[in-house]
C-alpha positions in Angstrom: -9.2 77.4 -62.2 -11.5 74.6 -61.4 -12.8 75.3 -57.5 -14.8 72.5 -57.0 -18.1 73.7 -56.6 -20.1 71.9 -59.0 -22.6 71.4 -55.5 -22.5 74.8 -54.6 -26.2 75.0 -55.1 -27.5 72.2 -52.7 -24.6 72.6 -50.1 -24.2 68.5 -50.5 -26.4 65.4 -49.5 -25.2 66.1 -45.8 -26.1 69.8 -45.6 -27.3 70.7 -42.1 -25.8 67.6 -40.3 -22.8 69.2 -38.1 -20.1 67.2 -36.9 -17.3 67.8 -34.4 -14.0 66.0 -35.1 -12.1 65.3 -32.1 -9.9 63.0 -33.3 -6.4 63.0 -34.6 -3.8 61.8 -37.3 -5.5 59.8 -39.6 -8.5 57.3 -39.1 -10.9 60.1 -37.4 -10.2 62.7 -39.1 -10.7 60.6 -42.8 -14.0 59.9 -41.6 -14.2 63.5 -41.1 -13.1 64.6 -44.5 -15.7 61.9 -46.1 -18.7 63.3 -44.1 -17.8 67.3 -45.2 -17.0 65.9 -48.6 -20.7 65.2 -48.8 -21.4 68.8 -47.5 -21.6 67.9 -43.5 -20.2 70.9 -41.5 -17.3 69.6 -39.8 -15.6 71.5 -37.1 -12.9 69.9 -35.9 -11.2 70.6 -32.5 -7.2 70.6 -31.9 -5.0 71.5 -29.3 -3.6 75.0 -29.1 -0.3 73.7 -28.5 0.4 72.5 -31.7 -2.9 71.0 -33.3 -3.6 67.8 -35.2 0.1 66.0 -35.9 -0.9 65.6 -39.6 -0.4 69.5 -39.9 3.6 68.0 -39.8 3.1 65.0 -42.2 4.6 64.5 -45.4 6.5 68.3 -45.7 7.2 70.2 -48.3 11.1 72.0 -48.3 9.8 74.3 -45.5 7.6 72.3 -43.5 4.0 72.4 -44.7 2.3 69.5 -44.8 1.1 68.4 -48.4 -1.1 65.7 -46.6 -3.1 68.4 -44.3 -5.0 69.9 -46.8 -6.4 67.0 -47.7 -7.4 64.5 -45.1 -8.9 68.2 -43.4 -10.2 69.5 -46.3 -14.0 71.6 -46.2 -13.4 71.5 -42.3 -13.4 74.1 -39.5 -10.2 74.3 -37.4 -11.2 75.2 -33.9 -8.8 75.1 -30.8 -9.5 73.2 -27.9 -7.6 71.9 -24.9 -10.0 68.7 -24.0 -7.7 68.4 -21.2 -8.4 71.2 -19.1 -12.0 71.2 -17.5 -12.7 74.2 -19.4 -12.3 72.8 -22.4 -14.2 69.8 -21.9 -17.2 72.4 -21.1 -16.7 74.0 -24.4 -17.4 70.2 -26.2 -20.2 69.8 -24.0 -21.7 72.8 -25.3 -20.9 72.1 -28.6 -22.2 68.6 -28.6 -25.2 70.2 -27.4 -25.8 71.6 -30.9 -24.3 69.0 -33.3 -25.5 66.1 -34.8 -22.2 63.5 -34.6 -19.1 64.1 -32.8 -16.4 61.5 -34.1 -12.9 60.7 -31.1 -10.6 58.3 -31.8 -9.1 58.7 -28.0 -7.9 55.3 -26.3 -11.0 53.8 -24.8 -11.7 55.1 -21.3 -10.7 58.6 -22.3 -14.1 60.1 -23.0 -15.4 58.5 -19.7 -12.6 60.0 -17.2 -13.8 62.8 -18.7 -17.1 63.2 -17.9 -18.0 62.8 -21.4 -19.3 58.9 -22.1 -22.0 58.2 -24.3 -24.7 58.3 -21.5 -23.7 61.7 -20.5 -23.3 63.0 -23.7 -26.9 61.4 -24.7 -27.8 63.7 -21.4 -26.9 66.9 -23.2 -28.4 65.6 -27.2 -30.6 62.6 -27.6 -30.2 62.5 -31.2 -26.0 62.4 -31.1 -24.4 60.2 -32.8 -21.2 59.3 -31.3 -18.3 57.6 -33.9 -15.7 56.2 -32.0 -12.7 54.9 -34.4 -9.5 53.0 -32.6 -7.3 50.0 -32.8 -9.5 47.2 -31.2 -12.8 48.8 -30.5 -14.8 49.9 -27.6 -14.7 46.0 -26.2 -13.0 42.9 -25.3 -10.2 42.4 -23.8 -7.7 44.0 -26.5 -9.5 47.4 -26.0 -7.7 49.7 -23.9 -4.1 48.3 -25.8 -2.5 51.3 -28.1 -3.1 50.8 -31.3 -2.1 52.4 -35.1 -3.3 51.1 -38.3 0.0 49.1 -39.1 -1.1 46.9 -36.1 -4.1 46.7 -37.2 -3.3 46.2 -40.6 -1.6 42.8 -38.9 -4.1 41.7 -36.8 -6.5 41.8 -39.5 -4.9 39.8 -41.7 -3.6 42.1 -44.6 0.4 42.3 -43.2 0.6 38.4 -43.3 -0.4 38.1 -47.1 1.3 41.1 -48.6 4.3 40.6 -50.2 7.1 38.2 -51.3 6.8 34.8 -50.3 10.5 34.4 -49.7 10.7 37.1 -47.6 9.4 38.8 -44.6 5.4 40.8 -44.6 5.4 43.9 -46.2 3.0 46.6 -46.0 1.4 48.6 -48.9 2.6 52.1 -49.2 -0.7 54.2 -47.6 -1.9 54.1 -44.4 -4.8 51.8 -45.5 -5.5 50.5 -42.3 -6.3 53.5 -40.8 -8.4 55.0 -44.4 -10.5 51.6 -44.1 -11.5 52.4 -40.7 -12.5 55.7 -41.0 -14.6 54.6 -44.1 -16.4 52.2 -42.6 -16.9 55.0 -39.7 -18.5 57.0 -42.1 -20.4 54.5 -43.4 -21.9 53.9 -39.6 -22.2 57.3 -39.6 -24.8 57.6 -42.1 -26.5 54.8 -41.1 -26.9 55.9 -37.7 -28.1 59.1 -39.1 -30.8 57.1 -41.7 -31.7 55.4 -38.3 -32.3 58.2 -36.1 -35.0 59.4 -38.9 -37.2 56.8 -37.2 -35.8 56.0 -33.8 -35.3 59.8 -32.9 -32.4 58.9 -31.0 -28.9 58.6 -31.8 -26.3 55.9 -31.6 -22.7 54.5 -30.7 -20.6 53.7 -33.9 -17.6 51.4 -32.7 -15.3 51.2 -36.0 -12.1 49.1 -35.1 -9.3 49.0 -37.5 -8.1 45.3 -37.2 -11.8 44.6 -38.2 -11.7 47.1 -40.9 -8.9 45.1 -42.7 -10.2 42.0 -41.7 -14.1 43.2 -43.3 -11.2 43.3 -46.4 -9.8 39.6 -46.2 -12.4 37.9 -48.6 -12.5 33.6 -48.1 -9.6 34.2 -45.5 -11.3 32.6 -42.8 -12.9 29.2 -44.7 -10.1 28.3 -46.4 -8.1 27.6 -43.3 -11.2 26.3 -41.8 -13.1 24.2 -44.5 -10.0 23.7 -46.8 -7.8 23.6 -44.6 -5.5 26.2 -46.6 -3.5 29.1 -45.4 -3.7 31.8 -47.9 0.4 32.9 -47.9 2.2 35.7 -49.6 1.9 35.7 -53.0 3.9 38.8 -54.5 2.3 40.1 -57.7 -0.2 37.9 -58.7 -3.3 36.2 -56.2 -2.8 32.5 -56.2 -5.3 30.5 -58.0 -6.1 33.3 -60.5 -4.5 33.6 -63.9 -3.7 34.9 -65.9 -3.4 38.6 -63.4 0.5 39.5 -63.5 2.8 42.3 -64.8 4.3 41.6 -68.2 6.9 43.1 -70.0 6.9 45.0 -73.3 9.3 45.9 -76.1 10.3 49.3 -74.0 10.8 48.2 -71.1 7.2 48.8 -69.4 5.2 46.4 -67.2 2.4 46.1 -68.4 -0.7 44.6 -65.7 -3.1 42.0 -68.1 -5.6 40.7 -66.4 -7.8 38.2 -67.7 -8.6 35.3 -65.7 -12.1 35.4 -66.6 -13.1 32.4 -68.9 -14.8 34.8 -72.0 -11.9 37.4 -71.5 -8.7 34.7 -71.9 -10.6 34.0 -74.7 -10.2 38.0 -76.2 -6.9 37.6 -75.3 -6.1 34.4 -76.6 -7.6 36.4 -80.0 -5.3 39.2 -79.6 -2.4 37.7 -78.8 -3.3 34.9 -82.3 -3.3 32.2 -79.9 -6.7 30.4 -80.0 -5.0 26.9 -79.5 -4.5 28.5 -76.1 -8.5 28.2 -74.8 -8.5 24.1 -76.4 -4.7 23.2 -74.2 -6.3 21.1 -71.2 -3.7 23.4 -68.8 -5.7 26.3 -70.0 -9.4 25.5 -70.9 -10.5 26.3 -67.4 -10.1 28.8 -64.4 -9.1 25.9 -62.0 -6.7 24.9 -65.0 -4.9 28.6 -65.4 -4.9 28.5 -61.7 -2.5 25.7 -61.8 -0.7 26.3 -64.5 0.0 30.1 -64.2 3.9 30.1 -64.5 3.5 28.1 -67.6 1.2 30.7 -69.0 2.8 33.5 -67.5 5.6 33.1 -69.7 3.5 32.2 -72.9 2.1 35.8 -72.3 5.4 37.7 -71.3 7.3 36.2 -74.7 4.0 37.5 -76.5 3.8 41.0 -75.1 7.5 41.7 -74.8 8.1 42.0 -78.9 5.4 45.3 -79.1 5.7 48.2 -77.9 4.0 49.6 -74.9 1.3 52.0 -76.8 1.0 49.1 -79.3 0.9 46.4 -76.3 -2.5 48.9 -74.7 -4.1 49.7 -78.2 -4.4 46.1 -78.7 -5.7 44.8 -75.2 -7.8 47.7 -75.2 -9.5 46.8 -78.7 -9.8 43.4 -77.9 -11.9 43.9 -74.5 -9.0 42.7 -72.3 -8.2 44.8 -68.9 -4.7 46.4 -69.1 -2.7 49.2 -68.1 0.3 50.8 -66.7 1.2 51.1 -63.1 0.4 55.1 -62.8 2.9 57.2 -60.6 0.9 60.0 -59.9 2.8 62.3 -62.7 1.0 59.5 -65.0 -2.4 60.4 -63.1 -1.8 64.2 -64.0 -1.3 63.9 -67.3 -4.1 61.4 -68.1 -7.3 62.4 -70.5 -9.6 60.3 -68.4 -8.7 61.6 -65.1 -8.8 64.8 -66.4 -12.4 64.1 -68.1 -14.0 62.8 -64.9 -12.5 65.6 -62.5 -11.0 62.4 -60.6 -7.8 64.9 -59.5 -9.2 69.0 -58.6 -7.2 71.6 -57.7 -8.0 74.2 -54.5 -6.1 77.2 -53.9 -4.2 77.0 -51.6 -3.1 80.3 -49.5 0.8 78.8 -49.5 1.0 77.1 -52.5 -1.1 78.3 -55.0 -2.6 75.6 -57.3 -3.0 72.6 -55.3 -4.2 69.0 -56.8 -6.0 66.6 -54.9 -7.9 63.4 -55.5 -11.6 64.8 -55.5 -14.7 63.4 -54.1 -15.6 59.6 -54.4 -18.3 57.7 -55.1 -20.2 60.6 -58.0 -23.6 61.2 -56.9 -26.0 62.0 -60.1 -28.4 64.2 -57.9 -26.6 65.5 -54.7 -22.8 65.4 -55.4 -20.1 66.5 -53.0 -17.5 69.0 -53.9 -15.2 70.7 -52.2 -15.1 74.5 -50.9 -11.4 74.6 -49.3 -8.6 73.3 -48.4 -7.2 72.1 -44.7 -7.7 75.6 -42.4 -5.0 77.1 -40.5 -5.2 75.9 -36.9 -8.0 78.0 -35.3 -8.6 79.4 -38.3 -12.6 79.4 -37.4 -12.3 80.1 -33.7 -15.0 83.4 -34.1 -17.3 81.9 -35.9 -17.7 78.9 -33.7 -17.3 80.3 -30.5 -19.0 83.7 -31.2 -21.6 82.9 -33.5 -22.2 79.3 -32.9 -22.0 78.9 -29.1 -22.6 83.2 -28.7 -19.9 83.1 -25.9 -19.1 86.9 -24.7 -15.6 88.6 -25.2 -15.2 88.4 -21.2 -15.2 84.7 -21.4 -13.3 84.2 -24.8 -11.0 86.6 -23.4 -10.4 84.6 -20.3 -9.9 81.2 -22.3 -7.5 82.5 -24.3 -5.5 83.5 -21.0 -5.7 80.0 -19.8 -4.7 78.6 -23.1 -7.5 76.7 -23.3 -8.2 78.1 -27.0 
């Protein structure tokens, strides 16, 4: 069975950088599975009540989550009631020996707990605090609720996705929230390159709304400048052609994208249209642009008499981008995914063989790999508490009384 460990050897670019997850659902804690990806030591803290929420998302027939092993994936599941003084303590204490420590509370929260940056910089100079929420640590939107589909809107993304004759639609992930918890990461690491000369550690403020919006391209100038308001659009971008779904012989869609000048021309040889390049609606990107339905349907008649493997052998030879729209049965059973290890398999202690997307980007020198799946809640409670933070028996003892662990 493939494990995973092809960066067994280094423990990962991020080996010896510990971080301590406090946050929840889904944009903390995928900044958290980026940075132990990469080999950081993760330990992530959840109530003893029930733990993270995710461990309840997207169930199998008996109510294990098939998302949990993911998103906490090469993580340490450690209980933790940050509620109760005592438990606040215990963060203290760790935060005292960790290098990051990544919330995603409301603002405020930390802070009415004793816990803002300044006293946390008290207890470790060189902490990096990531802080991942709706609207950021500022302004006057800050202490609102908010979830990635909100920010998904604010940003820009909700308005533009989907059919122009009908309502905004949203795309089928939680991308909202993934995008701010990369760009968390991102800060992370930055902060961490930083404090290699500052010696002191930092405040990452990663807001979701301005994740998406970081997404929106020219957005912003051409209702400015051009006075233009980009709209929904459906399938294809306006402007750029040709970039649709087309049809073949079978009864596949087919994605051909080609609105490059020199790769309309491949097509144009595949498809035994040159006249197409010299035709004034088509000489040009500006041109296909404006003409897309017209050449839209000059390309659909085209590709709808081959077949679908015939359709792909021949964009394929010919240089021109096309493919299927993979369901992830497609992605399973597919001899490049397979070649480049994008899709691994763990074992997991419930369900045996269990595939997940691996680690991206591919590092030449210091990969990342992955050692486990998501942990059982408390799972790593001993070796934490115990080892990490050497707290006796008489006290462990006493926490787990007060449910506090």
């Amino acid at each position: 069975m493939d494990t995973g460990h092809e960066g067994t050897a280094h423990g990962g670019p991020l080996a010896g950088v510990r971080v301590i997850e406090t946050g929840t659902l889904v944009a903390g804690p995928f900044c958290g599975q980026l940075l132990a990806d990469f080999g950081a030591e993760v330990i992530k803290l959840e109530d003893p009540a029930g733990g993270d929420p995710m461990r309840q998302w997207r169930t199998d027939e008996n109510g294990v989550s098939l998302w949990w092993p993911i998103i906490s994936r090469n993580k340490k599941s450690v209980t933790c009631d940050l509620r109760d003084p005592a438990g606040q303590d215990l963060l203290r204490e760790l935060v005292g020996r960790s290098d990051v420590l990544v919330e995603n509370f409301r603002p405020g929260t930390l802070e009415r707990w004793g816990l803002g940056y300044e006293e946390l910089q008290r207890i470790n100079r060189r902490l990096v605090l990531v802080r991942v929420t709706g609207y950021g640590q500022t302004g006057p939107y800050a202490h609102r609720a908010g979830f990635g589909s909100v920010g998904e809107a604010l940003g820009g993304l909700r308005y533009v996705t989907g059919e122009p004759d009908r309502p905004p639609s949203r795309t089928g992930i939680s991308i909202g929230d993934s995008l701010a918890g990369t760009f968390a990461a991102l800060g992370t690491v930055i902060a961490l390159f930083a404090r290699e000369s500052t010696g002191r550690g930092q405040v990452v403020d990663s807001a979701i709304y301005e994740a998406v919006l970081a997404m929106m391209e020219s957005l912003l100038p051409e209702w400015e400048i051009a006075n233009t308001r980009r709209e929904r659009s459906g399938a294809v971008l306006p402007g750029i052609a040709p970039s649709n779904v087309y049809p073949s012989a079978d009864g596949a869609e087919v994605l051909i994208a080609a609105n490059r000048n020199t790769v309309f021309g491949r097509l144009c040889a595949v498809m035994d249209r040159p006249d197409l390049t010299a035709d004034p609606r088509f000489a040009d990107h500006a041109g296909r642009g404006q003409h897309a339905a017209e050449l839209d349907a000059i390309i659909a008649e085209w590709s709808s008499a081959l077949p679908t493997d015939e359709l792909l052998r021949r964009l394929h030879g010919g240089g021109v981008p096309g493919g299927l729209a993979y369901t992830a049965a497609d992605m399973l059973g597919d001899e490049h995914f397979a070649a480049r290890r994008a899709v691994i398999r763990l074992v997991h202690d419930k369900f045996g063989e269990f595939p997940m997307q691996n680690v991206v980007p591919k590092l030449s020198d210091t990969p990342g790999f992955l050692r486990r799946p998501g942990p059982d809640l408390g799972q790593d409670n001993d070796e934490v508490y115990s080892w990490l933070l050497r707290l006796g028996a008489h006290r462990l003892d006493h926490l787990r009384s007060q449910g506090v662990i």
